[in-house]
C-alpha positions as CSV (number, residue, x, y, z in Angstrom):
1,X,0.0,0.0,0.0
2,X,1.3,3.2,-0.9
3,X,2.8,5.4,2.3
4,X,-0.2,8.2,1.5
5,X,-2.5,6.0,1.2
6,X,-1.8,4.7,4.3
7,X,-1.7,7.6,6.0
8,X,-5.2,8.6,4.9
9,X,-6.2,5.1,6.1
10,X,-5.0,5.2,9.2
11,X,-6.3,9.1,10.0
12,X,-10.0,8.0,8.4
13,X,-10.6,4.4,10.2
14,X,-11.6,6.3,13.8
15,X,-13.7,8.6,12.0
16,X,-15.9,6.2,9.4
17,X,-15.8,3.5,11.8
18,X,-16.3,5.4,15.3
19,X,-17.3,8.2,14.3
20,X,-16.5,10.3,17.3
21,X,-12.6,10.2,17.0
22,X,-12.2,13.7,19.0
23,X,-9.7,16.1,17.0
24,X,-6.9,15.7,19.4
25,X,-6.8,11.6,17.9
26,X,-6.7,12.6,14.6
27,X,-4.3,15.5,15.3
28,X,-1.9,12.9,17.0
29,X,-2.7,10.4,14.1
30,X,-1.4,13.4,11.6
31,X,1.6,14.1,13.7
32,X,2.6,10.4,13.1
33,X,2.1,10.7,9.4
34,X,4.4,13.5,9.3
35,X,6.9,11.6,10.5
36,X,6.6,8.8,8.5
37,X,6.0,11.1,4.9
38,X,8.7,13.2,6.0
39,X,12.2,11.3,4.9
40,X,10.1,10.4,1.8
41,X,9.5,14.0,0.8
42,X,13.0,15.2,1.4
43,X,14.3,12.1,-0.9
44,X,12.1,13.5,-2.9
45,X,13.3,17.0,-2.8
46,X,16.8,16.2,-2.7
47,X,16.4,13.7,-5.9
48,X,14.4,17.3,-7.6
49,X,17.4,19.8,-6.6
50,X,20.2,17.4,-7.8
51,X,18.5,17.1,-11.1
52,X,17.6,20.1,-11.9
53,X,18.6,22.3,-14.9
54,X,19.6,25.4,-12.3
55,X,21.6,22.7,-10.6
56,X,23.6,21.0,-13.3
57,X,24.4,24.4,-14.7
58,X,25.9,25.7,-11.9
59,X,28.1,22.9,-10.9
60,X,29.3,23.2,-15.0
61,X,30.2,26.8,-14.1
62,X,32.1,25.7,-11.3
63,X,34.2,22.8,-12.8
64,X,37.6,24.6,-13.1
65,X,37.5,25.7,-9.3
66,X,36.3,22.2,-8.2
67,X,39.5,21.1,-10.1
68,X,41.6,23.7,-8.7
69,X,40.2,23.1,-4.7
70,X,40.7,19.3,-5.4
71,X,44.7,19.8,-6.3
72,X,45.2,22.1,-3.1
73,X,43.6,18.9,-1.0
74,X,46.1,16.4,-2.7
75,X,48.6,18.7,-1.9
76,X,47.7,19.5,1.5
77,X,48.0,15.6,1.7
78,X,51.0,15.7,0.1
79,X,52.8,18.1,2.7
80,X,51.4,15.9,5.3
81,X,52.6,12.3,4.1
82,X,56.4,13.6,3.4
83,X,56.6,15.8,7.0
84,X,57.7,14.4,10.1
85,X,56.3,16.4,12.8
86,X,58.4,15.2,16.0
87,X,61.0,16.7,17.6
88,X,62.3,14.6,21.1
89,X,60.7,12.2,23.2
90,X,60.2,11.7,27.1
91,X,62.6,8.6,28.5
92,X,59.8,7.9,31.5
93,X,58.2,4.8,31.1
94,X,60.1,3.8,27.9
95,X,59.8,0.1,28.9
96,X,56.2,0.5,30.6
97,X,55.0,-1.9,27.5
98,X,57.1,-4.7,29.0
99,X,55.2,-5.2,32.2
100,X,51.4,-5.8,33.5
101,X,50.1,-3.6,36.1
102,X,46.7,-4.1,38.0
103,X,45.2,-2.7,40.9
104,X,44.0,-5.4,43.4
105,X,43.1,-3.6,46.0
106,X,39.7,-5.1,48.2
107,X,38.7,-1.4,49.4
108,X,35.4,-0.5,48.0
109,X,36.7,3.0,48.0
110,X,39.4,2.4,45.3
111,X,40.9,5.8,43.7
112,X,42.4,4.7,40.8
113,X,40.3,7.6,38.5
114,X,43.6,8.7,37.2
115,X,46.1,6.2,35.3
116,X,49.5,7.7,34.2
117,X,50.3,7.2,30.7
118,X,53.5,6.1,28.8
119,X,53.9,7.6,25.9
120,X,57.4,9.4,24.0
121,X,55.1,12.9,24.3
122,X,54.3,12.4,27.9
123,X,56.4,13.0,30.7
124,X,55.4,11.5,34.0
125,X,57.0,14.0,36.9
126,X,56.5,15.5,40.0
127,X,53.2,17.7,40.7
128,X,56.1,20.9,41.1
129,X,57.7,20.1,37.9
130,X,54.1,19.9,36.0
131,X,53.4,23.1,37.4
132,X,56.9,24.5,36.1
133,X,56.1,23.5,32.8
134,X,53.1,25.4,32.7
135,X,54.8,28.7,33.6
136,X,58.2,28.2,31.3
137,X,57.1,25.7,28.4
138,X,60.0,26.2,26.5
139,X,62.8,25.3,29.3
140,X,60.7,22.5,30.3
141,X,60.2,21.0,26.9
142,X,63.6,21.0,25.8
143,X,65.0,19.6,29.1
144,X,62.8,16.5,29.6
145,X,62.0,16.2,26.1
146,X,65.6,15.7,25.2
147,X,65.6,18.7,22.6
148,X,69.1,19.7,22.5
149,X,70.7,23.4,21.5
150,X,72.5,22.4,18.7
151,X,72.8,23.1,14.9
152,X,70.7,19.8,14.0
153,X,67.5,20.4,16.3
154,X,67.3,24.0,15.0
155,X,67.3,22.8,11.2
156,X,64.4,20.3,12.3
157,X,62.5,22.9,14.3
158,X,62.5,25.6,11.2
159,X,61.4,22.7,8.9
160,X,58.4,21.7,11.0
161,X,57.6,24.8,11.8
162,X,57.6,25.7,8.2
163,X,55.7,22.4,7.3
164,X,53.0,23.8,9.6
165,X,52.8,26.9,8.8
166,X,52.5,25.7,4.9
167,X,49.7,23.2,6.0
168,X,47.7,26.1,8.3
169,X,47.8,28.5,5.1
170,X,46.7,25.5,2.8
171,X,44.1,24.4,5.2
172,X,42.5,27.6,6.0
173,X,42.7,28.0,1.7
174,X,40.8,24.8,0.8
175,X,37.7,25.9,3.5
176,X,37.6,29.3,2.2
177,X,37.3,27.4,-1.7
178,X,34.5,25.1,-0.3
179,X,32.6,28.4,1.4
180,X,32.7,30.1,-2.2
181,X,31.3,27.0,-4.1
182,X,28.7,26.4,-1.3
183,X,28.4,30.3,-1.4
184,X,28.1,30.3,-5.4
185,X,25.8,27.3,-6.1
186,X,23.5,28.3,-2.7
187,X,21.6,24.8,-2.3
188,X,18.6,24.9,-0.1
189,X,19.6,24.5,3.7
190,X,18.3,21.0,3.9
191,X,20.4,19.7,1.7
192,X,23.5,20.8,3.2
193,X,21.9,19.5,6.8
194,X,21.0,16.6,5.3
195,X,22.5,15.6,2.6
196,X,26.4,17.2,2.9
197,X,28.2,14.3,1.5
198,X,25.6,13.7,-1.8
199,X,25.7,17.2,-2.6
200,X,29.9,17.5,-2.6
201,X,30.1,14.5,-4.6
202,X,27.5,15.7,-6.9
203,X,29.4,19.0,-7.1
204,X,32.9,16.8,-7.6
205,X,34.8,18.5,-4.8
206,X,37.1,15.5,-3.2
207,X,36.4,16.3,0.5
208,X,39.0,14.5,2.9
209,X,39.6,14.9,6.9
210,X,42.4,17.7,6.7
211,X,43.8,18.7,10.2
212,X,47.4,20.1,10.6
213,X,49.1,17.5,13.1
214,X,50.5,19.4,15.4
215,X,52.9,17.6,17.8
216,X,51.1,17.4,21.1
217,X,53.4,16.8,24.2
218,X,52.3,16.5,27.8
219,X,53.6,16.5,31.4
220,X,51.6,14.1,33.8
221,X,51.4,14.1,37.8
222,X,49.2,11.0,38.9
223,X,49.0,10.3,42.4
224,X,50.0,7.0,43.6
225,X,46.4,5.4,44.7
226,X,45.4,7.6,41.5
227,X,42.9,9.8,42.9
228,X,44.2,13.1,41.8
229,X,46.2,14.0,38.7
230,X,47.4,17.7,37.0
231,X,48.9,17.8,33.4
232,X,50.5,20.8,31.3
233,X,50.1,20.1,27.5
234,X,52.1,22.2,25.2
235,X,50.9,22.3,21.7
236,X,53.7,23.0,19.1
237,X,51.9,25.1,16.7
238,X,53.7,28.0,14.9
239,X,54.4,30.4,18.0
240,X,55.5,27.8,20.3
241,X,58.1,26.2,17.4
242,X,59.1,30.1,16.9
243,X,59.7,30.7,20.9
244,X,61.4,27.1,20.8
245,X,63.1,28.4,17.4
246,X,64.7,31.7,18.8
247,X,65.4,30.1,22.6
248,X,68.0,27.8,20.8
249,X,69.6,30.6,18.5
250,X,70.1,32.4,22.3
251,X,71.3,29.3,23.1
252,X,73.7,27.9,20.4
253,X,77.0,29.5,20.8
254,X,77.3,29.8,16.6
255,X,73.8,32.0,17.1
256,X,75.0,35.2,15.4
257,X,76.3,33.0,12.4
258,X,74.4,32.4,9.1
259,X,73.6,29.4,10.0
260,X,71.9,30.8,13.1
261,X,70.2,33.3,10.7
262,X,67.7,30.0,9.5
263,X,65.8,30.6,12.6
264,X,64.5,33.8,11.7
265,X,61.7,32.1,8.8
266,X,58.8,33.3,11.2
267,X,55.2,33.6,10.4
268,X,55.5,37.6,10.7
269,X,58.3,37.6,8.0
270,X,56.5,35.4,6.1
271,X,53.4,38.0,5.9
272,X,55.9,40.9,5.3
273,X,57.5,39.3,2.1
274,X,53.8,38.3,0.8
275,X,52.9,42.1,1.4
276,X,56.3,43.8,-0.3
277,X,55.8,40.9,-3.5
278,X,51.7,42.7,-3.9
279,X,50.5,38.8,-2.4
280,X,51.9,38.2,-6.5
281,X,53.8,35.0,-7.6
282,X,57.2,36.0,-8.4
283,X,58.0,33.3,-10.8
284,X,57.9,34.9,-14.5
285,X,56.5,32.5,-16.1
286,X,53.6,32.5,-13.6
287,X,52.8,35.7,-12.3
288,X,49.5,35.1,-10.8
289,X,48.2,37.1,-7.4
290,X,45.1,37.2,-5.4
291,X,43.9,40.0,-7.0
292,X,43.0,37.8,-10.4
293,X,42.5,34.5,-8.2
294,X,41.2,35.3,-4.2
295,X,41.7,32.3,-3.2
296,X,45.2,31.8,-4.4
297,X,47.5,30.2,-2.1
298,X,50.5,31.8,-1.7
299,X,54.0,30.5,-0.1
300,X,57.6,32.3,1.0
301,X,59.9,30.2,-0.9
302,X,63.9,30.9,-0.3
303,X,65.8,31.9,-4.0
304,X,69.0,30.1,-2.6
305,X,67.7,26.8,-0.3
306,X,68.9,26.3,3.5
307,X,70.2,23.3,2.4
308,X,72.6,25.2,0.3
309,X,73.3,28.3,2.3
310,X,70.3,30.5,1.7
311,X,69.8,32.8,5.2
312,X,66.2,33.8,6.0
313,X,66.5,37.5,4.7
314,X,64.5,39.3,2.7
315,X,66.7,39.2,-0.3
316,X,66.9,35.6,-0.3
317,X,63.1,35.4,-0.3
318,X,60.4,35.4,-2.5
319,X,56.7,34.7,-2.8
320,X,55.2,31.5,-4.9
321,X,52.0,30.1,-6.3
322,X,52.0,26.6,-4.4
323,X,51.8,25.1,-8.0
324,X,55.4,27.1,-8.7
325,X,56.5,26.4,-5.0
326,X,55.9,22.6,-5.5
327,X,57.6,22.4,-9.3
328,X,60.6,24.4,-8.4
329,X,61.9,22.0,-5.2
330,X,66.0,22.6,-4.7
331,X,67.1,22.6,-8.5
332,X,70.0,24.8,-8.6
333,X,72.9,25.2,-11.3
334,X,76.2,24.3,-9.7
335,X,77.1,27.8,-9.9
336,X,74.7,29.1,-8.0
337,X,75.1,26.6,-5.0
338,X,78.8,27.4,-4.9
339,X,79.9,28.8,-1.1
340,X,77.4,30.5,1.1
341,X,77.2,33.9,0.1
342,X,74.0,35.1,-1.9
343,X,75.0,38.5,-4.0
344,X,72.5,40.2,-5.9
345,X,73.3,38.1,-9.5
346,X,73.3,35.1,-7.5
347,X,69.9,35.4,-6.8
348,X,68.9,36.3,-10.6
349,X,70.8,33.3,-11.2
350,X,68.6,31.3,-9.4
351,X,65.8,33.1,-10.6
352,X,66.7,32.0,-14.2
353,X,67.6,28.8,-13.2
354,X,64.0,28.2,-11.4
355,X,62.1,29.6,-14.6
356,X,64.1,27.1,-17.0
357,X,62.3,24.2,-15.3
């Protein structure tokens, strides 16, 4: 029997067969209909919207920027798959894994609410020491997270911090994309309550989980019977790897060197060299800025690389098109990766040598 049908059935038996079904029974009756018709109507909907002509034409319109938003995801992946993200690791309870521990005691008032973990990013300590860390991350982090001053842990605490950095930018890029399609094709609001995933695959966008993973790392007091516990967690997001970044240059005794000159690459410098480039890709060829695309993402790339003796100054950097960022890599002419000085027709040299490929 057909569902409207039914429901006319079911709402008309009390009346032509009782004949004094009051109207609160046949409101209830109604009610009930409702919810049984109302799925069926909004697969009904839905099944209109997707097919309609309004529909199909604007998704054509929007076929180059659904291309466009599904390349910044692969590449966001990208970033993601080749980064490693951790920096030192806590030598408490390195060998917890190798032994069994239960709590057998008979009292019935047992306070074992808080269990200590053992992980490399958590450090099990005293309740002082947790509440150290909480007032001077940095020191704390670096001396029981065995994250040594030297040239080595500086190069790997620029590169994630870049790697983050890259992956906030290209995160925060690929939900301002979806806003504008969603913004552009406007579907009704139940479909986008309802039916987000349908109407995304319908469009063609490849939607996938992106988060940036930033290392999470945690001191732990837990009483012995368990029945209180404090913890400081310290997320290294792009401050904290800066703070951590310029507490080692202080540190290092080579800090006023060139190669101490790496850990300047901070977020602020990054937004000044987007600004003085007009937020434009610098590579000829290319050209491109977020005045002709808004939703262009944009990255600080350095002319001469670290890895072959390129500071973080202003002369040494430039602004990219991810596209150019990603197809340029480290590809230098011998000449220009000779010694560690960068003149002015060095970096034209690299220029050249990054539009040649």
């Amino acid at each position: 029997m057909p569902i409207g049908l039914f429901i006319v059935v079911l709402i008309g038996a009390p009346i032509v067969f009782g004949g004094i079904a009051s109207s609160g029974w046949v409101g209830f009756l109604a009610f009930v209909g409702l919810l049984v018709l109302n799925p069926f109507i909004w697969k009904i909907r839905r099944d209109a919207y997707f097919k309609s002509a309004e529909f199909q034409q604007l998704r054509s319109e929007v076929t180059g920027f659904v291309a466009e938003h599904n390349d910044v995801v692969n590449y966001v992946e990208e970033i993601r798959e080749q980064g490693s993200f951790d920096l030192g690791t806590s030598s408490t309870g390195q060998y917890a894994h190798l032994a069994t521990f239960e709590n057998n005691s008979a009292w019935n008032n047992r306070r074992d609410r808080n269990v200590a973990e053992y992980t490399p990013h958590v450090h099990n300590a005293s309740l002082q020491v947790v509440r150290n860390a909480s007032a001077n991350p940095i020191k704390y982090l670096m001396k029981y997270f065995s994250i040594k001053a030297d040239q080595e842990t500086l190069a790997d605490v620029q590169r994630v911090s870049e790697d983050i950095s890259r992956l906030e930018q290209a995160v925060g890029n690929v939900k301002g994309r979806e806003a504008a399609i969603t913004a552009k094709i406007d579907p009704p609001a139940f479909i986008l309550k309802r039916y987000a995933k349908e109407f995304w695959d319908q469009v063609g966008i490849h939607l996938s989980p992106i988060t940036v993973p930033y290392p999470q790392y945690k001191f732990q007091y837990t009483s012995a019977g368990g029945n209180s516990g404090q913890s400081t967690g310290i997320r290294l997001d792009v401050p904290t790897l800066e703070a951590l970044a310029k507490t080692l240059v202080q540190k290092i005794r080579w800090a006023k060197s060139a190669a101490g000159q790496r850990a300047l690459m901070t977020a602020r410098l990054r937004g000044e060299i987007k600004a003085r480039d007009h937020h434009t890709c610098q590579n000829p060829a290319c050209g491109i800025s977020v005045a002709a695309e808004p939703h262009l993402l944009l990255e600080v790339d350095h002319i001469l690389p670290v890895s072959k003796g390129g500071l973080s100054t202003p002369d040494n950097l430039q602004t990219l098109c991810w596209r150019c960022n990603r197809t340029k890599g480290a590809k230098l002419t011998s000449k220009s990766a000779e010694g560690h000085h960068c003149s002015g027709a060095c970096r034209v040299q690299a220029r050249r040598v990054y539009s040649s490929h």
